[in-house]
C-alpha positions as CSV (number, residue, x, y, z in Angstrom):
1,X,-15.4,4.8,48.1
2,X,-12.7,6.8,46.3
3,X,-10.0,6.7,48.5
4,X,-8.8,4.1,50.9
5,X,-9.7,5.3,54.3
6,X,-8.6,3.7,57.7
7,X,-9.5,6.7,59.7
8,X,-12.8,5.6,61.5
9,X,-15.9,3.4,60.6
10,X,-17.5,6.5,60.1
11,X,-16.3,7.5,56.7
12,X,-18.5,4.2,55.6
13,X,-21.0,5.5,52.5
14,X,-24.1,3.6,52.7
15,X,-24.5,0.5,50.1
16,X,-26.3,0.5,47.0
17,X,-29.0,-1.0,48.8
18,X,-29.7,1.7,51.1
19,X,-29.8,4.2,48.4
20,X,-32.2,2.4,46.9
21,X,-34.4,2.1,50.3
22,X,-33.9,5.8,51.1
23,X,-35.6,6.4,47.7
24,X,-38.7,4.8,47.8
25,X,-39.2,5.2,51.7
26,X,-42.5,5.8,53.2
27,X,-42.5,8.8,54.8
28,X,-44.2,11.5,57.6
29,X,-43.9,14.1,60.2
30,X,-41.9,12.1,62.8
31,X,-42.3,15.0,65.1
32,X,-46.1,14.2,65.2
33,X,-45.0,10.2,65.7
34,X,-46.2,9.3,61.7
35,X,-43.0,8.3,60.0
36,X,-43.6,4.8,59.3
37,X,-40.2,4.1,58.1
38,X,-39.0,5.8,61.4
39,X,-41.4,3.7,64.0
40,X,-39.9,0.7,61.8
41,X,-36.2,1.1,62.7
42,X,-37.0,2.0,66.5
43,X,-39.3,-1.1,66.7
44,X,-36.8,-3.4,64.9
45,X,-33.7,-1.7,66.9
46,X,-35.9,-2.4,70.3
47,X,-36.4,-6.1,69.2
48,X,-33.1,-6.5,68.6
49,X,-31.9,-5.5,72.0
50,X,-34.3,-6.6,74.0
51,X,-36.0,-3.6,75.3
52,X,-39.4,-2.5,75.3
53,X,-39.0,0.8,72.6
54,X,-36.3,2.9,70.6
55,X,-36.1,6.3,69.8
56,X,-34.3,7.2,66.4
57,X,-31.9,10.4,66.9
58,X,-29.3,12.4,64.5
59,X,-25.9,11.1,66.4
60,X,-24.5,8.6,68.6
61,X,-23.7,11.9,70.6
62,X,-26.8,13.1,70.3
63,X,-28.0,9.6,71.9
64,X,-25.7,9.5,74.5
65,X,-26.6,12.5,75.7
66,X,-30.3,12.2,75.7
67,X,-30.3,9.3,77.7
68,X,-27.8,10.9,79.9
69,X,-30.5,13.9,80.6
70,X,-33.1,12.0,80.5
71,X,-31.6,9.3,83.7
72,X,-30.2,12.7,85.6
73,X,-31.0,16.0,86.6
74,X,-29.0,19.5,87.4
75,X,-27.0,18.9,90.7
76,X,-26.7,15.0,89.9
77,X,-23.6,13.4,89.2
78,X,-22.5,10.6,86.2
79,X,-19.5,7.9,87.5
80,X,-17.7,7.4,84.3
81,X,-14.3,6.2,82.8
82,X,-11.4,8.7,82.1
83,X,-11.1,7.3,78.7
84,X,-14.9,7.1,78.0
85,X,-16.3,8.9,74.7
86,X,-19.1,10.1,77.0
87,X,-16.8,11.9,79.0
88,X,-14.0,13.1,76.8
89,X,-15.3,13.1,73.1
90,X,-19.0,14.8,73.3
91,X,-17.8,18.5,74.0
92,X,-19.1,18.2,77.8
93,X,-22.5,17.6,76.6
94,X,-23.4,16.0,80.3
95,X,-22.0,19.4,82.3
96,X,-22.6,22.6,79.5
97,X,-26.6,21.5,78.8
98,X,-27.1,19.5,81.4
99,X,-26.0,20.8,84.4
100,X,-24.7,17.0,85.4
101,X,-21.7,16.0,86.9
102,X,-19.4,13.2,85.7
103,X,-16.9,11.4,88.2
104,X,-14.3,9.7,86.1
105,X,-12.5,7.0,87.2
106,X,-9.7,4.6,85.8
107,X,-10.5,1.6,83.4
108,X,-8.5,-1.6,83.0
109,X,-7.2,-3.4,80.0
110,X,-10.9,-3.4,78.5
111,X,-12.8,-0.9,79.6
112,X,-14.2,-1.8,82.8
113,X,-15.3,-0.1,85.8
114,X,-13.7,-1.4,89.5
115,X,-16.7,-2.3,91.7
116,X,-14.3,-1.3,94.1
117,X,-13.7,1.8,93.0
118,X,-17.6,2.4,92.1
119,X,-18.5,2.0,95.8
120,X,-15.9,4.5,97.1
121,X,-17.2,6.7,94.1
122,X,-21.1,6.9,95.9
123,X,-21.8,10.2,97.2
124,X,-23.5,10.3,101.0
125,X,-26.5,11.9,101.3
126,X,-25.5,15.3,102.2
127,X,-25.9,18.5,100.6
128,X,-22.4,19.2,100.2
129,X,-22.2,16.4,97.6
130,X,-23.9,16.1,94.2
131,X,-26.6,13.3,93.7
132,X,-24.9,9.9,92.3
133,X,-27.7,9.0,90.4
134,X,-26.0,6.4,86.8
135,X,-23.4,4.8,85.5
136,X,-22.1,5.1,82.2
137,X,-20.6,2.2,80.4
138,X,-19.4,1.5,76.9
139,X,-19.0,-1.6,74.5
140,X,-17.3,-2.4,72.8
141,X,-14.4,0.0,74.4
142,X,-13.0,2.5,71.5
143,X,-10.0,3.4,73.3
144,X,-9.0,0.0,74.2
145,X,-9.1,-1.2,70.5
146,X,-12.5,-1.7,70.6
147,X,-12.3,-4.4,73.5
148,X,-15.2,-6.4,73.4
149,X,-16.7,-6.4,77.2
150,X,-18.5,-9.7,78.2
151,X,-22.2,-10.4,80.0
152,X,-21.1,-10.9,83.2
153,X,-19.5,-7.7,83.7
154,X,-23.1,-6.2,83.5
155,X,-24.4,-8.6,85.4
156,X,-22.7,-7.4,88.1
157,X,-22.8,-3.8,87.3
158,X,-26.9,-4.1,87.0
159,X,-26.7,-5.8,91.0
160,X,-24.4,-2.9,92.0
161,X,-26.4,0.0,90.7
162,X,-29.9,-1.9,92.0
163,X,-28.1,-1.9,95.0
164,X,-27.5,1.7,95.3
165,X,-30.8,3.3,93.3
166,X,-28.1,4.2,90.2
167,X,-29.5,4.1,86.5
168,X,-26.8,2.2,84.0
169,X,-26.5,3.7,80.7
170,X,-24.6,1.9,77.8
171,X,-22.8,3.4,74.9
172,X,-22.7,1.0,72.1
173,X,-21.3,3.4,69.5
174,X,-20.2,-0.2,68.5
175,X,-22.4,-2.6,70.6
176,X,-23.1,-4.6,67.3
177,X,-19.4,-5.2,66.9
178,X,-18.7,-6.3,70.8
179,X,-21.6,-8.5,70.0
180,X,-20.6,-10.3,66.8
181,X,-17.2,-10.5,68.7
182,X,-18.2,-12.2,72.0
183,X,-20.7,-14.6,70.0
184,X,-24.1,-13.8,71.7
185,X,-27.3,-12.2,70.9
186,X,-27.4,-8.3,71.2
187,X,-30.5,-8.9,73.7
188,X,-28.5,-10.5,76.0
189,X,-25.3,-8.1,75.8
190,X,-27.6,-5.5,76.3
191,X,-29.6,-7.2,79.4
192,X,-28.7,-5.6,82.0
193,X,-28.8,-2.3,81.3
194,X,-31.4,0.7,81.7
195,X,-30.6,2.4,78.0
196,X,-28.5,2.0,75.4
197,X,-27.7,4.0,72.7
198,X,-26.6,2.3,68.9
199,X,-24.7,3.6,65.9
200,X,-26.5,2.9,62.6
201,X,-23.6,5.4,60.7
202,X,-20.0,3.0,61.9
203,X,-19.4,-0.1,61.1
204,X,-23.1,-0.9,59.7
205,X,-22.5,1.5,56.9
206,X,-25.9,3.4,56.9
207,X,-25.4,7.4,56.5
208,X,-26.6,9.0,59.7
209,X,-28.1,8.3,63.1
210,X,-28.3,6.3,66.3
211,X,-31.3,4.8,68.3
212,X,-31.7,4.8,72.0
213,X,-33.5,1.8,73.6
214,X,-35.2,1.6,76.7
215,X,-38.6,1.0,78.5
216,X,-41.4,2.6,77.4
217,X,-41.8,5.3,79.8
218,X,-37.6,6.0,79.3
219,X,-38.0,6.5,75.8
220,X,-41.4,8.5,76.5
221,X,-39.2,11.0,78.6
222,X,-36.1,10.7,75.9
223,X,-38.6,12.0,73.3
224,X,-39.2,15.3,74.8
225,X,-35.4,15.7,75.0
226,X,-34.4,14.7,71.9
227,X,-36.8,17.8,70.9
228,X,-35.3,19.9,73.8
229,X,-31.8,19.3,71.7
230,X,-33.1,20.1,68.3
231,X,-33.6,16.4,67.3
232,X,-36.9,16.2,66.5
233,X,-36.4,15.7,62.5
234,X,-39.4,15.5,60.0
235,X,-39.1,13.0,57.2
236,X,-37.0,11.1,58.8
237,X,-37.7,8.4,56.8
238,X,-35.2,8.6,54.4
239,X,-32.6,8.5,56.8
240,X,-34.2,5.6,58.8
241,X,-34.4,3.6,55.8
242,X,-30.7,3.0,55.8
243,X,-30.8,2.1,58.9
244,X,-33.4,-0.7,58.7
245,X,-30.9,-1.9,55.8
246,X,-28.1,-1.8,58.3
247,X,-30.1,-3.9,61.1
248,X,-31.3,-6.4,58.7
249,X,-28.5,-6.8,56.5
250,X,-24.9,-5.3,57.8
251,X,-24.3,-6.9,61.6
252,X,-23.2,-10.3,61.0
253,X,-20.7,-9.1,58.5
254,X,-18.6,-7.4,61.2
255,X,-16.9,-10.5,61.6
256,X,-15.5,-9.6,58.2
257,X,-14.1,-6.2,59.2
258,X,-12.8,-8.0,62.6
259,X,-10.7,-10.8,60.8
260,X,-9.0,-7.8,58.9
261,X,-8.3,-5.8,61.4
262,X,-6.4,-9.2,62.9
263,X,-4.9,-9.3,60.5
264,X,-3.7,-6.0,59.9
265,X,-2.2,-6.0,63.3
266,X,-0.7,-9.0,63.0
267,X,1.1,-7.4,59.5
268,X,1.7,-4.6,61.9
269,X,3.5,-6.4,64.9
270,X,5.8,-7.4,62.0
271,X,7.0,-4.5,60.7
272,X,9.8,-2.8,62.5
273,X,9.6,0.3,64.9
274,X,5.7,-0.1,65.0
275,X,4.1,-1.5,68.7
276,X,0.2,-2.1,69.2
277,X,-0.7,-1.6,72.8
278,X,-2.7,-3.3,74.3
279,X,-1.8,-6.0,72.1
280,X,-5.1,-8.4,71.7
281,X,-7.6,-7.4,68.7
282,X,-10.8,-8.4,68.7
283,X,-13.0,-6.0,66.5
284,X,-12.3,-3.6,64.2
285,X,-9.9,-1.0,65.7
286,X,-6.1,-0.9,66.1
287,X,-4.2,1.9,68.2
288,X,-0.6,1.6,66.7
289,X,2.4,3.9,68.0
290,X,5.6,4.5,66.6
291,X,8.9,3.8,69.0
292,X,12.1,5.8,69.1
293,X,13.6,3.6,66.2
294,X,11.8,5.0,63.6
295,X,12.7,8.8,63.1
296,X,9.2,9.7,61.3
297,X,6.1,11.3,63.4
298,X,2.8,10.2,63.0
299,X,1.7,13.3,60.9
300,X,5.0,12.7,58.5
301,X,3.6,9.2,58.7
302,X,0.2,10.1,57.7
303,X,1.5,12.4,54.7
304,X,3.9,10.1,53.4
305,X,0.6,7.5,53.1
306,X,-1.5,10.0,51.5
307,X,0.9,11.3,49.3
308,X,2.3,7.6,48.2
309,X,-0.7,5.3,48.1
310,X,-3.4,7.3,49.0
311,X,-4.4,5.7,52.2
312,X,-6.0,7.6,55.3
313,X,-4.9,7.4,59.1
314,X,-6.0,8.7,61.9
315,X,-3.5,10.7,64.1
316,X,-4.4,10.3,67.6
317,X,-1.0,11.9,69.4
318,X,2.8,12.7,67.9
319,X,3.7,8.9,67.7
320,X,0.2,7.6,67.2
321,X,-2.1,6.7,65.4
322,X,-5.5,4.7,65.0
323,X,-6.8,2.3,62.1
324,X,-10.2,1.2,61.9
325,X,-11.9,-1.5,59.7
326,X,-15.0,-1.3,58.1
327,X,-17.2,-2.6,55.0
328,X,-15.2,-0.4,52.6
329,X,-11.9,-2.0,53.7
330,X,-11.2,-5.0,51.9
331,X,-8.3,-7.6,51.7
332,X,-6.2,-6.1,49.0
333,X,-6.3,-2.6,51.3
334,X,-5.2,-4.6,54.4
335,X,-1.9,-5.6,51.9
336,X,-1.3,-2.3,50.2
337,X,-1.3,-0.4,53.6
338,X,1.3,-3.0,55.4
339,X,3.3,-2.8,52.4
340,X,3.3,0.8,52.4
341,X,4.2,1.5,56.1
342,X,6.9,-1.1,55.7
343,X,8.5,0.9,53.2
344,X,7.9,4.3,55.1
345,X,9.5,2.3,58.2
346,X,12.4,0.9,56.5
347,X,13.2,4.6,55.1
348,X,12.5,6.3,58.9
349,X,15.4,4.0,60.6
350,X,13.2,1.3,61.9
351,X,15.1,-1.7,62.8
């Protein structure tokens, strides 16, 4: 890459190998189901997680929210977290096309739903009340430093929405990571719930897309709303290439981008006037804030990086910021940036 670039896992450029593998892919009218390269990554993705069939589409957004229209109807109504990306990063996507509901409720320390709460959350059956119909979860949790959210969570999740007819939809923007993190397969991480939806384009480097998993018939339905949204792309190929190069080739190595970003909070917690909260790393994404010691914002913060060392933040509030390891971030990048915001620190007052 030509700059150093903590921002997101999204700023990832694909490898050399994907390049390569985007230009000499087979390719066909995916619209009319004849991409070979495409019905390669959906099958392999499907495999993967243990479901029955994938469905290739443009944006972890744009899979999100297929599933979500595709579980629910007009009038229904989605029982979400507050800090979800479904429900406060993807422009209302659920409400403005379609028509659904969400319910947010609180999260603890990683992400998780409150049974508890989930019950008092079902709607009656009465017609002053919107349908509950899912559930939407995510792993690992972006807003919780990418917390990595255990198997039996969704065990009991999948008993509680069986026990209420409720459909359980799972954001894994960053499944792959929770997965690497947690030590199991992706197939059993991804048991117990109805869909999922997985980034190709974060942390496994390839340029563009997502795939949604589910059963058969799911994905049958999910089809005619990804076309419904505008997704149904031709030679797709090309694109779904890279992401056959991610599968294969770019998950195990997360443990890689994980260590780092240990270790980069670790170099953090050292470094006066800086506090990580919540405190525990276990993939590849940091929230940092700066305390009242340091006399520096997180924009001035931000500059001062660009301007010095050329290094990229992301500025999530006035006294915070997020960093985020990927395959482009390597050790020497972990040093120069703790260096660097030692230095900025030490100038800003922090003691």
């Amino acid at each position: 890459m030509d700059r150093i670039d903590f921002r997101s896992d999204t700023v990832t450029w694909p490898t050399a190998e994907m390049r390569a593998a985007m230009a000499e892919a087979q390719v066909g009218d995916d619209v009319y189901a004849e991409d070979p390269t495409v019905k390669a990554l959906e099958a392999t993705a499907a495999e993967m997680l243990g479901k029955e069939a994938g469905l290739f589409v443009a944006s972890g957004t744009m899979g999100n929210l297929v599933a979500i229209l595709t579980h629910a109807g007009r009038g229904d109504e989605a029982i979400v977290g507050t800090d979800a990306h479904t429900y406060g990063h993807e422009a209302g996507g659920m409400a403005v096309l379609g028509g659904i509901m969400p319910y947010p409720l609180p999260t603890d320390e990683i992400g998780r739903l409150s049974l508890t709460d989930l019950a008092a959350a079902i709607r009656p059956d009465d017609p002053h009340y919107p349908a509950s119909r899912l559930i939407l979860l995510e792993n690992s949790y972006s807003s919780k430093n990418g917390a990595p959210i255990p198997p039996p969570y969704f065990a009991l999740i999948r008993d509680f929405a069986d026990e209420y007819g409720l459909a359980v939809h799972l954001d894994g923007a960053r499944f792959f990571n929770a997965a690497v993190a947690l030590n199991v397969t992706p197939a059993t991480l991804a048991r117990d719930v109805d869909s999922i939806s997985v980034c190709l384009s974060k942390g496994l480097c390839a340029p563009v897309g997502s795939v949604v998993c589910g059963s058969a018939e799911f994905i049958g339905r999910a089809r005619r709303n990804r076309k419904l949204l505008g997704g149904g792309m031709r030679q797709a190929g090309v694109l779904a290439a890279a992401g056959l190069v991610a599968l294969r080739t770019m998950v195990d190595r997360l443990a890689d981008d994980h260590r780092r970003a240990s270790q980069l909070a670790a170099g953090l917690r050292r470094i006066p006037g800086i506090q990580i909260k919540p405190p525990e790393i276990c993939t590849n994404i940091i929230h940092a804030y700066l305390d009242e010691t340091i006399n520096c914002s997180a924009v001035e913060m931000s500059r001062r990086l660009q301007t010095d060392v050329d290094i990229w933040i992301d500025v999530t509030g006035p006294r915070r910021f997020r960093l985020v390891t990927h395959y482009w971030i390597d050790d020497a990048a972990v040093d120069l940036l703790l260096t660097a915001m030692n230095t900025i620190s030490k100038k800003a007052g922090g003691r």
